[in-house]
C-alpha positions as CSV (number, residue, x, y, z in Angstrom):
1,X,67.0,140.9,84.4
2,X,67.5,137.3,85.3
3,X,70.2,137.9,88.1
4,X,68.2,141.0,89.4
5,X,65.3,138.7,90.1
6,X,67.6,136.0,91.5
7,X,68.6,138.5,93.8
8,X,65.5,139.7,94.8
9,X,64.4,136.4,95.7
10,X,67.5,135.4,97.8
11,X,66.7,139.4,100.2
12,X,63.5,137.8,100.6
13,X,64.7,134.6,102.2
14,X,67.3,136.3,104.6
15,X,63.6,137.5,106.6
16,X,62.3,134.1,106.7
17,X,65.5,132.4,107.8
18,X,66.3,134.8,110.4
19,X,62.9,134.4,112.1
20,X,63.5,130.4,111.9
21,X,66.5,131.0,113.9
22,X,65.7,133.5,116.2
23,X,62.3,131.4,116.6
24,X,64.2,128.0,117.0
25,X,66.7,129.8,119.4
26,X,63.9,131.5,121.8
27,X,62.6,127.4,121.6
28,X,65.1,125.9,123.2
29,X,65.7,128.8,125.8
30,X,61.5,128.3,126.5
31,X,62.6,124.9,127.2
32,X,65.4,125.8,129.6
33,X,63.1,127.4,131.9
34,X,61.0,124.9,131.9
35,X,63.3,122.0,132.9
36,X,64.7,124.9,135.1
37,X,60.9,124.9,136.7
38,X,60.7,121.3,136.9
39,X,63.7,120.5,138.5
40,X,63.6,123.3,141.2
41,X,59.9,122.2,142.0
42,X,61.8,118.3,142.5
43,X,64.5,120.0,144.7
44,X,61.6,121.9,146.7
45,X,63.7,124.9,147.7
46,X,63.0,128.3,147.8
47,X,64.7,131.0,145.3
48,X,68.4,131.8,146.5
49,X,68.8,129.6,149.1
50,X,72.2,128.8,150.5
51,X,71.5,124.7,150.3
52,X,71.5,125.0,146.5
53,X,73.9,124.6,144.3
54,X,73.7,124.8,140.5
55,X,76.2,122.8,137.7
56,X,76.3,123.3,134.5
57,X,78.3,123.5,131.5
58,X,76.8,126.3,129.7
59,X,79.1,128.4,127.3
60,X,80.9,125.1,126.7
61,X,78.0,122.9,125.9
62,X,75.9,123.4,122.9
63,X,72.4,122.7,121.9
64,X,72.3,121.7,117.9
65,X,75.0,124.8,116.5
66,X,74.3,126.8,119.1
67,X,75.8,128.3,121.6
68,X,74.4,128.2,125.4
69,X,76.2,131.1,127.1
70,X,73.1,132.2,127.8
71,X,71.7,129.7,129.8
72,X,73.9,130.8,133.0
73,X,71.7,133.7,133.1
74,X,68.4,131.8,132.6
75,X,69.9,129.3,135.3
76,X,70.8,132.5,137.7
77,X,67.3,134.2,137.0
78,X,65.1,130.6,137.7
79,X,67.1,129.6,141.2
80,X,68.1,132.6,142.5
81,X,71.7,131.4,142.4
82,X,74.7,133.1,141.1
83,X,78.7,133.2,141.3
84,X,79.3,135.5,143.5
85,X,77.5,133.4,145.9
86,X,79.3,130.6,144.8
87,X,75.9,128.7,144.3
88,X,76.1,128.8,140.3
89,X,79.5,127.2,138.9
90,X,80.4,126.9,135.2
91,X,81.7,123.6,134.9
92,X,84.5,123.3,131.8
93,X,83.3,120.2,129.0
94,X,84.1,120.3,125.2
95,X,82.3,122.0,122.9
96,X,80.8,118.8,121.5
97,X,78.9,118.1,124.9
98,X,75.4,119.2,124.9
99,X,74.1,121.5,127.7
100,X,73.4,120.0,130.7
101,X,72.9,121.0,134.4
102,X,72.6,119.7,137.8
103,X,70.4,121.1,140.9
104,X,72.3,120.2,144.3
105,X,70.7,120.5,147.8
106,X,73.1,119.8,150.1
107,X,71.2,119.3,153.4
108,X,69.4,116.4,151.5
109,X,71.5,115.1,149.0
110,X,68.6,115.4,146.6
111,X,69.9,116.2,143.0
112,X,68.1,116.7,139.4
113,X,70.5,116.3,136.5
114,X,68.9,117.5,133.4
115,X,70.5,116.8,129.9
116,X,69.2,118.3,126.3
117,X,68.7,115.1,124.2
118,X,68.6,116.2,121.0
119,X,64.8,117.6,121.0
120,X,64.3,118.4,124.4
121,X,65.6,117.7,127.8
122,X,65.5,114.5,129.7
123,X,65.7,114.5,133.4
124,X,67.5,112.3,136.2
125,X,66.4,112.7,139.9
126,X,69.9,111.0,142.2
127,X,70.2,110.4,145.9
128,X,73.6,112.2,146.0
129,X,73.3,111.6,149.7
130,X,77.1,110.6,150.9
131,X,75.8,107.4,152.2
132,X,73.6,106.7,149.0
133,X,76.0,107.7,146.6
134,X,79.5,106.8,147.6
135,X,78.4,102.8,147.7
136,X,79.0,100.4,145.0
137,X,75.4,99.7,144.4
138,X,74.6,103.5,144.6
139,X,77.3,104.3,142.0
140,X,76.2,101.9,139.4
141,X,72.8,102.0,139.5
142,X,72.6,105.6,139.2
143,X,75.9,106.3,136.2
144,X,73.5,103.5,134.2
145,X,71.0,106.8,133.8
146,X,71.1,109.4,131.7
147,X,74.0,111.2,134.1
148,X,76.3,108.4,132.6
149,X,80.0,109.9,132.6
150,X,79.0,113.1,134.3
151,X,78.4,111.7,137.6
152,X,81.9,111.7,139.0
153,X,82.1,115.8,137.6
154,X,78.4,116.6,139.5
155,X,79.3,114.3,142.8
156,X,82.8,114.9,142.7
157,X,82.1,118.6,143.1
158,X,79.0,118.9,144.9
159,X,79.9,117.0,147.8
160,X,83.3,119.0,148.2
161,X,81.2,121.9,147.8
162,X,79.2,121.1,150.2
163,X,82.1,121.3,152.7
164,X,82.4,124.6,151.6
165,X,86.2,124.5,150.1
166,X,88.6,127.8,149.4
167,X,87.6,129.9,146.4
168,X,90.6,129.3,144.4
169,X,90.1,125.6,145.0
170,X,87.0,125.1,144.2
171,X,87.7,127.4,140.8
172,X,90.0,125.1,139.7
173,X,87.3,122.2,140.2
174,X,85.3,123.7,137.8
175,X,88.2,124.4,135.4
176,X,89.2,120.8,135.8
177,X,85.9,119.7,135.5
178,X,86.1,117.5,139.0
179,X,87.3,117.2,142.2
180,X,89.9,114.3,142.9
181,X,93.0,114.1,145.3
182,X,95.6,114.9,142.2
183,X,93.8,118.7,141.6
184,X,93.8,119.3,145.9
185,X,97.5,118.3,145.6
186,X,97.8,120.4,142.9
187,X,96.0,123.2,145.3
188,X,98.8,122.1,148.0
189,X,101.4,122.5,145.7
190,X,100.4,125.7,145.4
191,X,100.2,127.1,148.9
192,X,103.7,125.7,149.3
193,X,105.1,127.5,147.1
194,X,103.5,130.6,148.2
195,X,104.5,130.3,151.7
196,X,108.3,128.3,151.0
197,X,109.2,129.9,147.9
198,X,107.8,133.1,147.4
199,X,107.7,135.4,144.2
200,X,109.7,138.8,144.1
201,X,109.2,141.5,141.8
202,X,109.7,140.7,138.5
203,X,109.7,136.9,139.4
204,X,107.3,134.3,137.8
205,X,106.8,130.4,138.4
206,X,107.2,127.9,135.9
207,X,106.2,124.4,136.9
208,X,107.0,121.0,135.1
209,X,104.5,118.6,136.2
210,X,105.6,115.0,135.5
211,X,104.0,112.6,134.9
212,X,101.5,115.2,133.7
213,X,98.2,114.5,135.7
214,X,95.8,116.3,137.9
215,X,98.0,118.9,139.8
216,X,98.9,120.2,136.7
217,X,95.1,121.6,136.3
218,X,95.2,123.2,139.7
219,X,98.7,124.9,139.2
220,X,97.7,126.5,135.9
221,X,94.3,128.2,137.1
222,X,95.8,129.3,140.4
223,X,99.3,130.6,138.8
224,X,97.8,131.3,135.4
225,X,101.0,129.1,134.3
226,X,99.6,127.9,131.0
227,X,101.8,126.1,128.4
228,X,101.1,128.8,125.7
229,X,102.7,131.7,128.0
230,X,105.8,129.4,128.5
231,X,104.6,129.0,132.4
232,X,103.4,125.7,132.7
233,X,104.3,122.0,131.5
234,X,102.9,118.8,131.2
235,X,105.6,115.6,130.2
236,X,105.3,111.9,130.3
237,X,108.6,109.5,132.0
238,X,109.0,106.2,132.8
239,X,108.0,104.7,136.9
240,X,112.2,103.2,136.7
241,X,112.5,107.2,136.8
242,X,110.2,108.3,139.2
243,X,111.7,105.9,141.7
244,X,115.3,106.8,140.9
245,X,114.1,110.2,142.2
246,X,112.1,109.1,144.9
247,X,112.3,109.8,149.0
248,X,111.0,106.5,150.3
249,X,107.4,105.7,149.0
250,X,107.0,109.4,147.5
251,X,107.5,109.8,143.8
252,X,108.8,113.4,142.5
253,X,105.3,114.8,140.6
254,X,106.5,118.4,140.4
255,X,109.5,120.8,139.5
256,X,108.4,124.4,140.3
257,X,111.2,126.8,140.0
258,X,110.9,131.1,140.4
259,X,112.7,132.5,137.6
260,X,113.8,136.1,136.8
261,X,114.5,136.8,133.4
262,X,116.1,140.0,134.0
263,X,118.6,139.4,136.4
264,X,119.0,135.8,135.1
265,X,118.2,133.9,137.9
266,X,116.3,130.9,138.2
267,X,115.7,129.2,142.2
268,X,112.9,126.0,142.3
269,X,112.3,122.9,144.5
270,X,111.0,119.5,143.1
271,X,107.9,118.5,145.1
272,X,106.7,114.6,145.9
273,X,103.0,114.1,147.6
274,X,102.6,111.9,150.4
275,X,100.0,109.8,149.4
276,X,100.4,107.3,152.3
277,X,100.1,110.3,154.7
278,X,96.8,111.1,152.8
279,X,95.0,107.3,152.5
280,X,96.0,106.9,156.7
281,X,94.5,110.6,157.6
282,X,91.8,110.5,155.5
283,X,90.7,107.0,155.6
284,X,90.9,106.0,152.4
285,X,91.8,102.2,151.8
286,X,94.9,102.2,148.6
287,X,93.1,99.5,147.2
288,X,90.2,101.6,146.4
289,X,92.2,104.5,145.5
290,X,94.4,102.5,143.5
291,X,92.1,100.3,142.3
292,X,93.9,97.4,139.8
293,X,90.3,97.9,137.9
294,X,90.8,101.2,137.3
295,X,87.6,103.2,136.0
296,X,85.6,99.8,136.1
297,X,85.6,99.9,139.6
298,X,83.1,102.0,141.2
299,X,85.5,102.2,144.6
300,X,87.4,104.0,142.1
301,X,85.2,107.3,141.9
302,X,84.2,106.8,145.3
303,X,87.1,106.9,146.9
304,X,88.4,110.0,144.9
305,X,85.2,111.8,145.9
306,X,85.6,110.5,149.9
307,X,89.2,112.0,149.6
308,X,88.7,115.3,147.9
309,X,86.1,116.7,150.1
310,X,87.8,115.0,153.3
311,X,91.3,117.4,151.8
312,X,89.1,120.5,151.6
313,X,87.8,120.5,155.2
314,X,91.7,120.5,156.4
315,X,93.3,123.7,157.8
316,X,96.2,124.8,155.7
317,X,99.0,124.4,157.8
318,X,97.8,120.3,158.0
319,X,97.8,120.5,154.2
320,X,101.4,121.8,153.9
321,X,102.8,119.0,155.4
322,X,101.3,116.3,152.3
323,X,103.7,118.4,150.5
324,X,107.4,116.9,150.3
325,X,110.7,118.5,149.1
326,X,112.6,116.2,147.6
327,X,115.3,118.9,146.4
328,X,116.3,122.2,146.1
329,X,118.4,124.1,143.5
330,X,119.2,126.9,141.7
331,X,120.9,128.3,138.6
332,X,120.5,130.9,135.9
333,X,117.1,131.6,133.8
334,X,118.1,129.3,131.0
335,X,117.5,126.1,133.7
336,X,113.8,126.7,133.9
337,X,114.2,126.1,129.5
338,X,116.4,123.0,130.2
339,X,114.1,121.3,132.7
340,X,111.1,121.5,130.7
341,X,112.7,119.9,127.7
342,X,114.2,116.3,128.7
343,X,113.7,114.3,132.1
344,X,112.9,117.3,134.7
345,X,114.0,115.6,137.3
346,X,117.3,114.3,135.6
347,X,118.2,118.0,134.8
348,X,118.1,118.9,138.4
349,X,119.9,115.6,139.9
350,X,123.1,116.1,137.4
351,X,123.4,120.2,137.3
C-alpha cells in the first residue's frame, strides 16, 4: 500500500514539472524576441532587408541545459532574414557558450551584439564601421564590452560579408567560426586543386595540412575531407623542417594528393602560400600580421580582418596565383597512408 501511494505521488509530479519546463522554456524564447525587437529597432531597418545581416550561434550555444536550435527560427521570423538569402548564418561555438547573436548593417556599420547572461540578455551596441573598428583604440574599447572574445568571429565575418564573398567561402567562415587569411588560403587551396588536379571517377582527396592551422578548416567543409572518414589531417613539425622544404620565403602548409583505392593509384602536389605576395597586394604591413605580441596586439585582429575581406573581393584567377607548388609526385594508394603518418613533407622528398 505504501509503494502504491509513493507511486501515485511521484505521476502527480511528472504534471507539475513538465509545465515548469515547458513554462521556463517558452520564458527564455519570450525573451529572445524581445532582445530580437530591441535590437532591430537599434539597427532601424526594415524586415528582410538586404543591409542586414544576422550572427548567431544558435544550435551550438545553450541557454541553462537547453538547447537553442530554435532560436534560428525566432531570429528568421523577427528580421526577415534567412539562409537562403545568406543574411542569417549559424556561426559554429562549443556547446558550453551561451546563445548569443549579432545584427549587422552594412551600409552603416551599426551592429547590436546581444548575449544571454544567465537570467536574461545583455546588449552591446558597436560601431563596426571599417574605420571605427579596424583601429587600435576602436578594437580595445569595444572587446572590453560584453562582445569580449567574440568580436573577432562577429567583425571578422561581417565585414567579409559585406563584400559579399563565394558561398562555399563564406560557409566555411561560419564553420570556422571566423574569417582570417589562413581559412581564404585554405579556400585557395581548394580551387587549385579543382582546376590543377582534378578528381576522376572513383577518385577522392586526402589532404595533410602541416602545421595544422586555418586551411585545414576550409579544406574539410569544402571537400568534406574530415579526419574521421580518413580524408583529412591535421600534424604538428618543427620550422628547421618547414624550411628544409621551402621555395624561397614560402613554407610547404599542405600535401593534397587524389587517391584511387581501386586501381591503386595515388597522384598529389604539396602546396606553399605566398604570404609576401598577399601582405604587398593587399596592404597589409607583416608586422601587424605577424605581430611579435600576438593576440595582445589589437593590429593583430585587425589586420587579419583588413586581409580576409580584401582576399574575398579578388577574382579567382588572381587568387590562384597565392597558391605555390612546391612539388609534385605520385605513387600507389598506400602513399596517401604513409604521408599522413610521419613528416608529410619528408615522405614526399625521399620516395
Amino acid at each position: 500500500m505504501k509503494r502504491r501511494l509513493n507511486l501515485l505521488v511521484a505521476l502527480a509530479a511528472v504534471p507539475l514539472f513538465l509545465v515548469t519546463h515547458d513554462g521556463w522554456a517558452q520564458d527564455w524564447t519570450a525573451k529572445a524576441q524581445e532582445a530580437l525587437g530591441k535590437a532591430m529597432a537599434e539597427v532601424a531597418i526594415p524586415k528582410g532587408d538586404p543591409r542586414l545581416l544576422v550572427l548567431t550561434n544558435a544550435g551550438f550555444g545553450q541557454i541553462g541545459s537547453y538547447t537553442t536550435e530554435a532560436f534560428s527560427d525566432i531570429a528568421g521570423k523577427e528580421t526577415g532574414c534567412s539562409r537562403g538569402a545568406r543574411s542569417l548564418l549559424p556561426v559554429h561555438t562549443s556547446v558550453q557558450e551561451p546563445l548569443w547573436c549579432a545584427l549587422y548593417r552594412k551600409d552603416s556599420g551599426k551592429m547590436v551584439f546581444f548575449k544571454w547572461t544567465g537570467d536574461g540578455f545583455g546588449q552591446q551596441v558597436i560601431d563596426a564601421s571599417p574605420e571605427k573598428i579596424l583601429s587600435p583604440e576602436g578594437w580595445k574599447a569595444t572587446s572590453a564590452g560584453l562582445v569580449g572574445k567574440n568580436l573577432f568571429s562577429v567583425v571578422s565575418i561581417s565585414l567579409t560579408w559585406a563584400v559579399n564573398p563565394p558561398w562555399p567561402l563564406l560557409l566555411a567562415s561560419t564553420f570556422h567560426d571566423h574569417f582570417c587569411p589562413g581559412l581564404n588560403a585554405g579556400y585557395i587551396f581548394a580551387e587549385y586543386l579543382m582546376d590543377r588536379l582534378p578528381l576522376g571517377p572513383g577518385e577522392q582527396y586526402v589532404t595533410v595540412t602541416a602545421p595544422g592551422k586555418c586551411p585545414a578548416d576550409a579544406l574539410q567543409v569544402l571537400f568534406n575531407t574530415t579526419g574521421g572518414k580518413g580524408g583529412g589531417y591535421v600534424m604538428a613539425i618543427g620550422n628547421d623542417l618547414l624550411t628544409k622544404y621551402s621555395k624561397g620565403s614560402v613554407q610547404p602548409s599542405i600535401v593534397a594528393m587524389k587517391v584511387n583505392r581501386k586501381s591503386d593509384a595515388c597522384e598529389g602536389m604539396i602546396l606553399g602560400f605566398d604570404w609576401d605576395k598577399v601582405m604587398a597586394d593587399t596592404g597589409i604591413k607583416p608586422e601587424h600580421l605577424f605581430s611579435k605580441e600576438g593576440p595582445s596586439d589589437p593590429w593583430f585582429w585587425i589586420s587579419r580582418v583588413k586581409a580576409s575581406a580584401e582576399l574575398a573581393k579578388m577574382p579567382r584567377e588572381k587568387l590562384l596565383g597565392y597558391a605555390v607548388e612546391l612539388k609534385r609526385f605520385s605513387g600507389k594508394a598506400g602513399l596517401a597512408d604513409k604521408v599522413a603518418s610521419g613528416d608529410p613533407y619528408g615522405v614526399v622528398w625521399n620516395q
